[in-house]
C-alpha positions as a Python dict, from the first residue, in 0.01 Angstrom:
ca = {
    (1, 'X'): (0, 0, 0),
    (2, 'X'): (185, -249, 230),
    (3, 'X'): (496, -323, 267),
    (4, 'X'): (765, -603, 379),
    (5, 'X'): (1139, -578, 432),
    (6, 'X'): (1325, -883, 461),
    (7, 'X'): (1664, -876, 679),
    (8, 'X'): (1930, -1104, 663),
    (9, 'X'): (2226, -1159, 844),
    (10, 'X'): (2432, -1307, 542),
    (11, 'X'): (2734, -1377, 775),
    (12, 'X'): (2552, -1589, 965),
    (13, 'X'): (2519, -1958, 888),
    (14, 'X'): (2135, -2024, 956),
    (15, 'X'): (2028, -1630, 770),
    (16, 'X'): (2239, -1685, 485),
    (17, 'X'): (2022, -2053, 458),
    (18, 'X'): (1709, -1848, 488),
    (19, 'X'): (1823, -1584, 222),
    (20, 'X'): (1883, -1835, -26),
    (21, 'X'): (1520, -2005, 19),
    (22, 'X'): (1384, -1676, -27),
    (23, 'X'): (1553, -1573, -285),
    (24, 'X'): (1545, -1922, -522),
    (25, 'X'): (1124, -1907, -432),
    (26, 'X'): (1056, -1828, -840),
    (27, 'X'): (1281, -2082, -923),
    (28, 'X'): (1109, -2365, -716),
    (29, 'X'): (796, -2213, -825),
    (30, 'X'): (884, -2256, -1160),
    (31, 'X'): (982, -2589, -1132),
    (32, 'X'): (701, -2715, -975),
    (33, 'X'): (462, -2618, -1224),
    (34, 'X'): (660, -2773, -1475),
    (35, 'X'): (724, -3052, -1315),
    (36, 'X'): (333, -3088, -1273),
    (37, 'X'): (137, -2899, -1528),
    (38, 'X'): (415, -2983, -1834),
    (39, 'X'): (612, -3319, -1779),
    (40, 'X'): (374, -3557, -1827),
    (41, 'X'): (322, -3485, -2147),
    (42, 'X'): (672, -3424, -2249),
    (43, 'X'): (787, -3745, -2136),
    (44, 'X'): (530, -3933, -2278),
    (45, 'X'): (612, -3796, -2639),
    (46, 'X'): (957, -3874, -2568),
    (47, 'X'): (819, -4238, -2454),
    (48, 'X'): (639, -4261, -2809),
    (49, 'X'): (891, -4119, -3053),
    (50, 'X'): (1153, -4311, -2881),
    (51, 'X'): (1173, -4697, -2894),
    (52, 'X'): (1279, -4761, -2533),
    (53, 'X'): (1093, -5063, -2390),
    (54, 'X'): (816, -4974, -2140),
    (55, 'X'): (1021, -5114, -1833),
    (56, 'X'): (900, -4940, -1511),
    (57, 'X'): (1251, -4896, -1422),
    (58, 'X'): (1342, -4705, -1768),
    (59, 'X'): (1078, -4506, -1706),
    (60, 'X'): (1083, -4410, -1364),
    (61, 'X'): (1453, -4298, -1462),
    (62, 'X'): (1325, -4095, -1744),
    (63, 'X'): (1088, -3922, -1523),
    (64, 'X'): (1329, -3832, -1240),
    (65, 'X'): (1599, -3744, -1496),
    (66, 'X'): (1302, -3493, -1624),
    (67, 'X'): (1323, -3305, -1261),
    (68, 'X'): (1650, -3280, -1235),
    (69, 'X'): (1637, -3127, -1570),
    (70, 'X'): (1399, -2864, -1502),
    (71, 'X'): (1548, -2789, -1152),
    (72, 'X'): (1885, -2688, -1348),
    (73, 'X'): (1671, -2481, -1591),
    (74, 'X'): (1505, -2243, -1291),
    (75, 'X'): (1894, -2282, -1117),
    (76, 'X'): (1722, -2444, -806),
    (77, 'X'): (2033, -2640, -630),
    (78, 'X'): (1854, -2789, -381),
    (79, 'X'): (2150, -2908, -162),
    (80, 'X'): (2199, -2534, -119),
    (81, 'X'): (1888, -2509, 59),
    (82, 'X'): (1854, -2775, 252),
    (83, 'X'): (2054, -2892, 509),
}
Protein backbone atom coordinates (compact mmCIF):
# COMPACT_ATOMS: atom_id res chain seq x y z
CA UNK A 1 0.00 0.00 0.00
CA UNK A 2 1.35 3.56 -0.61
CA UNK A 3 1.46 6.21 1.23
CA UNK A 4 1.59 10.24 1.33
CA UNK A 5 2.18 12.62 4.21
CA UNK A 6 1.45 16.10 3.70
CA UNK A 7 3.53 18.79 5.86
CA UNK A 8 2.63 22.11 6.52
CA UNK A 9 4.16 24.88 8.05
CA UNK A 10 0.82 26.52 9.35
CA UNK A 11 2.79 29.57 10.73
CA UNK A 12 3.89 30.39 7.63
CA UNK A 13 1.94 32.63 5.30
CA UNK A 14 2.37 30.79 1.82
CA UNK A 15 1.90 26.79 3.82
CA UNK A 16 -0.97 27.84 5.69
CA UNK A 17 -2.43 29.01 1.85
CA UNK A 18 -1.47 25.59 0.65
CA UNK A 19 -3.12 23.76 3.71
CA UNK A 20 -6.29 25.33 3.16
CA UNK A 21 -6.42 24.32 -0.74
CA UNK A 22 -5.78 20.96 0.34
CA UNK A 23 -7.87 20.66 2.80
CA UNK A 24 -11.25 22.53 1.11
CA UNK A 25 -10.35 19.92 -2.19
CA UNK A 26 -13.95 17.89 -1.36
CA UNK A 27 -15.57 20.96 -1.02
CA UNK A 28 -14.54 22.40 -4.51
CA UNK A 29 -15.08 19.00 -5.73
CA UNK A 30 -18.38 19.04 -4.60
CA UNK A 31 -19.21 22.14 -5.95
CA UNK A 32 -18.15 21.61 -9.20
CA UNK A 33 -20.18 18.75 -9.89
CA UNK A 34 -23.06 20.52 -8.80
CA UNK A 35 -22.46 23.34 -10.36
CA UNK A 36 -22.18 21.17 -13.65
CA UNK A 37 -23.97 17.90 -13.44
CA UNK A 38 -27.14 19.54 -11.19
CA UNK A 39 -27.72 23.37 -11.86
CA UNK A 40 -28.96 23.42 -15.03
CA UNK A 41 -31.75 21.76 -14.30
CA UNK A 42 -32.51 23.34 -11.04
CA UNK A 43 -32.50 26.68 -12.38
CA UNK A 44 -34.46 26.00 -15.18
CA UNK A 45 -37.41 24.65 -12.95
CA UNK A 46 -37.00 27.62 -10.95
CA UNK A 47 -37.13 29.62 -14.47
CA UNK A 48 -40.55 27.74 -15.23
CA UNK A 49 -42.39 27.74 -11.91
CA UNK A 50 -41.40 31.25 -11.47
CA UNK A 51 -42.79 34.12 -13.64
CA UNK A 52 -39.59 36.17 -14.00
CA UNK A 53 -39.24 37.49 -17.56
CA UNK A 54 -36.59 35.69 -19.67
CA UNK A 55 -34.15 38.79 -19.62
CA UNK A 56 -30.53 37.56 -20.16
CA UNK A 57 -29.54 39.75 -17.41
CA UNK A 58 -32.19 38.09 -14.81
CA UNK A 59 -30.94 35.11 -15.73
CA UNK A 60 -27.40 35.31 -15.84
CA UNK A 61 -27.95 36.65 -12.13
CA UNK A 62 -29.95 33.66 -11.26
CA UNK A 63 -27.29 31.43 -12.47
CA UNK A 64 -24.33 33.05 -10.69
CA UNK A 65 -26.46 33.53 -7.55
CA UNK A 66 -26.83 29.49 -8.00
CA UNK A 67 -22.78 29.18 -7.46
CA UNK A 68 -22.46 31.18 -4.88
CA UNK A 69 -25.12 29.16 -3.33
CA UNK A 70 -23.61 25.90 -3.67
CA UNK A 71 -20.06 27.20 -2.83
CA UNK A 72 -21.58 28.16 0.77
CA UNK A 73 -23.19 24.69 0.93
CA UNK A 74 -19.58 22.65 0.49
CA UNK A 75 -18.06 25.89 2.83
CA UNK A 76 -15.66 26.72 -0.13
CA UNK A 77 -14.64 30.58 0.67
CA UNK A 78 -12.78 31.12 -2.15
CA UNK A 79 -11.10 34.44 -1.08
CA UNK A 80 -9.46 32.18 1.49
CA UNK A 81 -7.70 30.43 -1.12
CA UNK A 82 -6.75 32.60 -3.41
CA UNK A 83 -4.71 35.38 -3.15
Amino acid sequence: MSKAILEFNLSDEDDLLEFKRATNSLGMALSLWEMLYNTKKKIEWELESSEKSDSHYELLDSVYKKFWEILEENNVKLDDLIR
